[in-house]
N, C-alpha and C positions, 0 to 999 in steps of 0.2 A: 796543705789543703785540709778542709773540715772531715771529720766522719761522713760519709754518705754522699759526695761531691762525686761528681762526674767528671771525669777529666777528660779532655775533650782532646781531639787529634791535633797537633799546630798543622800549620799553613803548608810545610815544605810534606809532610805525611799527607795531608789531603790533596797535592798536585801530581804526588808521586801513584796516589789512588788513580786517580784520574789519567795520568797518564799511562797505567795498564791496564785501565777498562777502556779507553781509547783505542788500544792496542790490538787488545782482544777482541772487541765489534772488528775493526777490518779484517785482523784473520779470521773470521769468522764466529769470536770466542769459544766455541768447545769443537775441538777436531772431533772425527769419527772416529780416533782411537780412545779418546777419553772419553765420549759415549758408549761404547762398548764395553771398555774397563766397570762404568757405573752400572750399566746391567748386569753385565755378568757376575758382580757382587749378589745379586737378589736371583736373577734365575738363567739356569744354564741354558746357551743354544741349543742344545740338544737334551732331549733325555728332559725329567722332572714332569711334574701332576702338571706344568702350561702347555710342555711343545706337542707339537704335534708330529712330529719328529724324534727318531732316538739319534738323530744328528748323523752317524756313518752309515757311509754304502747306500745300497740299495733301499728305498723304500720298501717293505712289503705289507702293504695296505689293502690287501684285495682288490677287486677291481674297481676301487673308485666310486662305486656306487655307493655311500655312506648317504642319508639321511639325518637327521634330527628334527622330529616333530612333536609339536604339543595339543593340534588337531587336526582334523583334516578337513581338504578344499575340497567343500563338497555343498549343493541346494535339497540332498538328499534327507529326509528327516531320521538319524542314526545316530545311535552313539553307544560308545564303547566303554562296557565298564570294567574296571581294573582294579585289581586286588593286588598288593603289596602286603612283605616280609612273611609271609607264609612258609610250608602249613605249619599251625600248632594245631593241638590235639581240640583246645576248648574251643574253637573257633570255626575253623576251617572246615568242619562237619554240616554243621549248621547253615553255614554260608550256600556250600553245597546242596545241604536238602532245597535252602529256598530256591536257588536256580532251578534245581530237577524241575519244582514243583509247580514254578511258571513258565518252565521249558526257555530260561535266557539266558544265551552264551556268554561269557566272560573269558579276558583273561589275566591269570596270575604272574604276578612276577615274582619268582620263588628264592628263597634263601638256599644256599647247597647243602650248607649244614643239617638245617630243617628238614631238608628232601631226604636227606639220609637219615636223620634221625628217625623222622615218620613217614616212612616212606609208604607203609598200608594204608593212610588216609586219601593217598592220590589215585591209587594202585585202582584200576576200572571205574574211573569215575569225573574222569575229562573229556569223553569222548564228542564233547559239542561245545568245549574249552582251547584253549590257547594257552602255552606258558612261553614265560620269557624269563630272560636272564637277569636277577637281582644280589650278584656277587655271591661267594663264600659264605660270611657272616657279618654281613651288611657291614660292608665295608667303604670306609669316606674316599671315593677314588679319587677325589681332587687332590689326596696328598699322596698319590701316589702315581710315580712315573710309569710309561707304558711298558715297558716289560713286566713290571710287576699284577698290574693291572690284567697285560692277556695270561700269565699263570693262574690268577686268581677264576677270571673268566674260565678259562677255560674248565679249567678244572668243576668249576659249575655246570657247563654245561655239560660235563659227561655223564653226573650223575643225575641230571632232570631228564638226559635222555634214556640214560638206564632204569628210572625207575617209572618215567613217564612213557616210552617208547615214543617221544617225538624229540627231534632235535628245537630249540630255541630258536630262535631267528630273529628277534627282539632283547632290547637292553634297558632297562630302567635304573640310571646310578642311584643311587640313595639318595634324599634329598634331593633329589635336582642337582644335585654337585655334578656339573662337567666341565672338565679342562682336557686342555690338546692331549695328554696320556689316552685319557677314555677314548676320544675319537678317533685315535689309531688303535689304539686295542679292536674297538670297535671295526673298524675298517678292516681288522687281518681277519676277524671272525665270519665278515659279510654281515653284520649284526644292521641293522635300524636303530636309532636310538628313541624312543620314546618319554616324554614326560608327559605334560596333563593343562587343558586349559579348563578344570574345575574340580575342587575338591572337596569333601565331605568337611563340614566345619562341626563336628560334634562339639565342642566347646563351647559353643555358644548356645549351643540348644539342649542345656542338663536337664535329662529328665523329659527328654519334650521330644520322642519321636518324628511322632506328627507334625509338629513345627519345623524339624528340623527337613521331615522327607517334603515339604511343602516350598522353603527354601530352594532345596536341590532341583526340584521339579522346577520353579520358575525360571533358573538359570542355564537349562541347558536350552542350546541351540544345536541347525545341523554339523553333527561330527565334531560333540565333543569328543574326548575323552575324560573319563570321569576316575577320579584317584580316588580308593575306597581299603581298609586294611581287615584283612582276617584273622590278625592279633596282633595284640598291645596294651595299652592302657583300657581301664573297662569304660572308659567315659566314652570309646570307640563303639561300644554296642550300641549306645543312641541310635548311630545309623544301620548300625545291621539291623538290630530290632523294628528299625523304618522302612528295611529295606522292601517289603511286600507293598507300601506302600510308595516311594518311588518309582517301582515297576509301574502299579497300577496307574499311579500321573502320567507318568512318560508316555505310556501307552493310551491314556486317556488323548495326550494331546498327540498322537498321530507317529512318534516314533516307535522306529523297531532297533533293538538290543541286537549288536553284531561285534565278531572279535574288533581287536586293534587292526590286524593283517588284511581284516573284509570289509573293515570301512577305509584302510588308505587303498585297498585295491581299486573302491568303486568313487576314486576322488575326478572332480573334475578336473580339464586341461589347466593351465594357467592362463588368466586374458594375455591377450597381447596388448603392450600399453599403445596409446594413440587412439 
């Protein structure tokens, strides 16, 4: 045969092909143990950042009431604005005096770490705030299974409630990373899970406030929720430094600033389809 030739199956190999893919259609070619075999190479029944389940015993998920929302079902003109990986020191002050000074409720979704590091920055100064849970030290829960996950959680929540004196009752994973871990973590905590149907694009708008608070304004509707961070990158100040004007649109166009917990509280029924 040449360099580089193909050699090709003979006759009596290609019938013998054919007659165990013949074989395999009537038993149905892959049994349900050799489907199982090929997942369980990639992710465990139980237990791992997908199941929703740590696979033994008893579930203990709290009572089943778990949510996941990105806004709420509502004709009411509200939306909820939210701050993420907080507090730091150069930021989260700032954020705060603007709220004070337009008198508009938000809520944070706090780092644990954060909370304990700077805890005096929070310390009498939520009182018409809302905080929720945003792991340890911003932590990717998608790669981690749920027990890891409710240690993590919890452990956050103890110290947002010590240093905040309110307990959590909301969950914002990082990035929007959710897999079945988080939802059961979620579910032992009694937690909500929130993410966000619109968020601050400072990236696009360098240098350009007002362009950018003008953006924000035209795209909310009733019961967003709006993702917005208290530190980070400084290309992030675009929007805080817009943030007075935001307010001012929003409010221009007829909405009022209400936590995440009092706009799903005030959501409507579900239609009934038909």
């Amino acid at each position: 045969m040449k360099m580089g030739a193909v050699r090709w199956p003979g006759r009596r190999a290609l019938l013998r092909r054919a007659a165990l893919l013949t074989a395999g259609a009537a038993a149905g070619a892959v049994t349900f143990a050799e489907t199982t075999r090929f997942t369980d190479r990639r992710l465990p029944l139980g237990g791992g950042p997908a199941s929703g389940t740590t696979g033994v015993g008893d579930q203990p998920p709290g009572d089943g009431g778990l949510r996941v929302v990105w806004r709420a079902r509502t004709d009411r003109r509200q939306i909820a604005l939210t701050f993420d990986d907080g507090p730091a020191p150069q930021w989260t002050p700032m954020v705060l005096d603007t709220l004070d000074r337009y008198r508009v409720p938000a809520t944070f979704f706090l780092v644990g770490a954060r909370v304990r590091a700077a805890a005096g920055l929070l310390r009498g100064r939520l009182d018409r705030h809302e905080v929720g849970n945003h792991t340890w030290a911003h932590h990717d829960l998608a790669r981690m299974d749920a027990d890891e996950i409710h240690r993590d959680l919890t452990r956050t929540h103890a110290v947002i409630a010590e240093v905040t004196g309110r307990e959590p009752r909301l969950l914002r994973p990082p990035w929007g990373h959710l897999g079945g871990g988080t939802l059961h973590a979620a579910a032992r905590l009694r937690y909500d899970v929130v993410l966000w149907s619109l968020q601050m694009r400072e990236t696009a708008y360098p240098g350009d406030p007002a362009g950018h608070a003008r953006h924000i304004v035209a795209g909310v509707r009733p019961g967003t929720i709006l993702l917005a961070h208290d530190t980070g990158a400084a290309t992030r100040l675009v929007a805080l430094h817009g943030l007075p004007a935001i307010i001012d649109g929003l409010r221009g166009r007829g909405f009022e600033f209400v936590t995440v917990s009092a706009l799903l509280a005030g959501e409507s029924p579900p239609r009934t389809p038909g």
